[in-house]
C-alpha positions as a Markdown table, in Angstrom:
| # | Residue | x | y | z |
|---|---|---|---|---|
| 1 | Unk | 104.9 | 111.8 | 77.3 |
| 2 | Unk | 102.0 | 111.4 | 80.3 |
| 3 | Unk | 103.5 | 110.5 | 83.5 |
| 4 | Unk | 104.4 | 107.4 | 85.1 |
| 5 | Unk | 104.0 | 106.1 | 81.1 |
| 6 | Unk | 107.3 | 103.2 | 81.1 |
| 7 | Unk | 107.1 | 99.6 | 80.7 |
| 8 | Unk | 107.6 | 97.5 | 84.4 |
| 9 | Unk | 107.4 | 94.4 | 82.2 |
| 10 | Unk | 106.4 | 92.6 | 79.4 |
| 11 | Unk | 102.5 | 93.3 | 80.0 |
| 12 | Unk | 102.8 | 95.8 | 82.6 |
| 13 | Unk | 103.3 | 99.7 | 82.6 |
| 14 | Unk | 103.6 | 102.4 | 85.8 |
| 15 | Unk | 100.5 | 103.7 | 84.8 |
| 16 | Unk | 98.5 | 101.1 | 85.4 |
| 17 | Unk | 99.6 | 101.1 | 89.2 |
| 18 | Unk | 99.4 | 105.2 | 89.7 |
| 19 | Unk | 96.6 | 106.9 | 92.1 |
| 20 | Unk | 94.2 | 108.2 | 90.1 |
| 21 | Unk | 93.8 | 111.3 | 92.6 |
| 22 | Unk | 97.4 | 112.2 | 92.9 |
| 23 | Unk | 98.9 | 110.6 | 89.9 |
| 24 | Unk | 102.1 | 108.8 | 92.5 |
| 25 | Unk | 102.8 | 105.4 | 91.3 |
| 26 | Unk | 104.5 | 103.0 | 94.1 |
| 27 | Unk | 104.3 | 99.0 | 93.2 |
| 28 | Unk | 106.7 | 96.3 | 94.7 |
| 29 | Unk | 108.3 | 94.1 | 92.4 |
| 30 | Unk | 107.7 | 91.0 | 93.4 |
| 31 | Unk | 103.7 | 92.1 | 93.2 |
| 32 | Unk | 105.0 | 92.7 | 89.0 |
| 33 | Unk | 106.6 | 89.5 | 88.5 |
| 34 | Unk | 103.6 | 87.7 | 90.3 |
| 35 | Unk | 100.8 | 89.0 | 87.7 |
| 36 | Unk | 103.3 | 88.3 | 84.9 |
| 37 | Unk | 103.3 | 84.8 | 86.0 |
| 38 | Unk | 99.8 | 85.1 | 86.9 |
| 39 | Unk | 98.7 | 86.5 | 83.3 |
| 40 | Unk | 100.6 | 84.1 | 81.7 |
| 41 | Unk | 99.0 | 80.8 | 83.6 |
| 42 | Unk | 95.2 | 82.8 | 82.2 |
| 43 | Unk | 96.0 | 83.4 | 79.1 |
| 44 | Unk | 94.4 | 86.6 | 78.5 |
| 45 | Unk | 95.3 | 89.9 | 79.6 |
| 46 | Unk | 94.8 | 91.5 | 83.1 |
| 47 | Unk | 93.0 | 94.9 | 83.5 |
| 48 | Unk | 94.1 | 96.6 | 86.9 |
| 49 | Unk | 91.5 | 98.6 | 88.3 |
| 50 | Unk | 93.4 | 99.4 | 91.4 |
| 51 | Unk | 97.1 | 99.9 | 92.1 |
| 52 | Unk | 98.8 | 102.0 | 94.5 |
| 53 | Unk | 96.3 | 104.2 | 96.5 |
| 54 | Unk | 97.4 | 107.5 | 98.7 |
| 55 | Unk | 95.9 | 107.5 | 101.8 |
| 56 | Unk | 93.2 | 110.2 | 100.5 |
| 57 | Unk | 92.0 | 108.0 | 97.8 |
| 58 | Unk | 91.9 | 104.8 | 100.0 |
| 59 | Unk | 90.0 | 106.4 | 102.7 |
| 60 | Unk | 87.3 | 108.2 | 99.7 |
| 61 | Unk | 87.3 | 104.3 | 98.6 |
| 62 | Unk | 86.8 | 102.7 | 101.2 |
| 63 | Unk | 89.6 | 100.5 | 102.0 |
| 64 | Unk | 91.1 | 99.3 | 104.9 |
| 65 | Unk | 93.5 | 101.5 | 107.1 |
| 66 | Unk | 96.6 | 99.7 | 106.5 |
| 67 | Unk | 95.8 | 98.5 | 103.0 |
| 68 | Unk | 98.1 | 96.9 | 101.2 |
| 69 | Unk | 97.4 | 99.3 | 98.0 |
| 70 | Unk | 99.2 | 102.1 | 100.2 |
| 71 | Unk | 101.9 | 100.1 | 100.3 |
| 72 | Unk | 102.0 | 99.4 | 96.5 |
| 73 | Unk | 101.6 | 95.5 | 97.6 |
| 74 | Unk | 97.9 | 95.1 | 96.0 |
| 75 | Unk | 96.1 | 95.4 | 92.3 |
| 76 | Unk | 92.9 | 94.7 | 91.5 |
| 77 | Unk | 92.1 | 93.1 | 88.5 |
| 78 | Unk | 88.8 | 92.8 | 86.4 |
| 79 | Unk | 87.4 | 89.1 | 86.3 |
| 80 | Unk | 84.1 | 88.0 | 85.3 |
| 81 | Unk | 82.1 | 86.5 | 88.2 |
| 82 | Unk | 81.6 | 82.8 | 86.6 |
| 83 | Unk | 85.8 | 82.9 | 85.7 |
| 84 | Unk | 86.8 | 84.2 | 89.4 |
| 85 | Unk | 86.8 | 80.8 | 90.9 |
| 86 | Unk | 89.6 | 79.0 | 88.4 |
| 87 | Unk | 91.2 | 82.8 | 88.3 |
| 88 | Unk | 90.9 | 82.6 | 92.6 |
| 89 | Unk | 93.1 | 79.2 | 92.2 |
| 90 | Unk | 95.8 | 80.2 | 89.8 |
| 91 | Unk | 96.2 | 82.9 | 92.3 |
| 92 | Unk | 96.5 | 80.5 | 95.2 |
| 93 | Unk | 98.9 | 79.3 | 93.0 |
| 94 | Unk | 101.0 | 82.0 | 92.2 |
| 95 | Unk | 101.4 | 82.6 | 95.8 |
| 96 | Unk | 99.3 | 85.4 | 96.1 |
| 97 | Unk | 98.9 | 86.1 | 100.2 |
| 98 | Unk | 95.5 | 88.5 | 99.9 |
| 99 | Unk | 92.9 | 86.7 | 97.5 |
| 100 | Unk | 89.5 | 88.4 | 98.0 |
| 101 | Unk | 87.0 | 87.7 | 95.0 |
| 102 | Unk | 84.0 | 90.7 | 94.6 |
| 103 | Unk | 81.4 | 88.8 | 92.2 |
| 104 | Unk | 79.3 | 91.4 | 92.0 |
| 105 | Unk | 81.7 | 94.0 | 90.9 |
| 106 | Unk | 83.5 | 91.3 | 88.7 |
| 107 | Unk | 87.0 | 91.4 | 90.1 |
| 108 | Unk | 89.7 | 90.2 | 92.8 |
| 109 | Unk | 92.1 | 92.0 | 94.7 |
| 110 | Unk | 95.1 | 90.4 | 94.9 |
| 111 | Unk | 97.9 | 91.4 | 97.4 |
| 112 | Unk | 100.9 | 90.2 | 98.7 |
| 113 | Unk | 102.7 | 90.7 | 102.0 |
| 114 | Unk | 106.6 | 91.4 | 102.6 |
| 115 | Unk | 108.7 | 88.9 | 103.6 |
């Protein structure tokens, strides 16, 4: 069995979320249940390219000191740059607090804050 390999949901495992330096997987619930509902309102699968990040691996990325990956509040997911502006809305939708759309790299971060 690799580690961090368990189903979170329906279309979601631990995996997906883990830092890909240290292997630690942190991911808030809510941040689950909201790309569930999100995926669902798509209707095709979402492929995370970013989950939780250690403070290393955000820094050696690039991202923001306080970003929500560290906190296991953020995913990005891969979106084709024409499809990002219907995918942006659902988003909105879905409640999503952190939006921010990369066209050239073809995906969105997607983050949400505590409450």
């Amino acid at each position: 069995m690799r580690i961090n390999d368990f189903r979170l949901s329906e279309h979601f495992n631990l995996r997906e979320f883990q830092c890909p330096c240290c292997h630690t997987a942190r991911v808030h619930p809510r941040l689950v249940r909201m790309l569930e509902s999100l995926r669902e309102e798509w209707g095709d699968p979402l492929f995370l390219t970013s989950g939780y990040r250690c403070v290393s691996h955000n820094r050696e990325v690039g991202g923001v000191e306080g970003s929500l990956h560290i906190l296991g509040q953020a995913a990005d997911v891969v979106v084709y740059g024409p499809k990002q502006p219907r995918f942006v809305q659902l988003a909105r939708q879905e409640g999503f607090t952190s939006i921010l759309p990369d066209y050239e790299r073809n995906y969105v971060h997607l983050g949400i804050r505590n409450e």
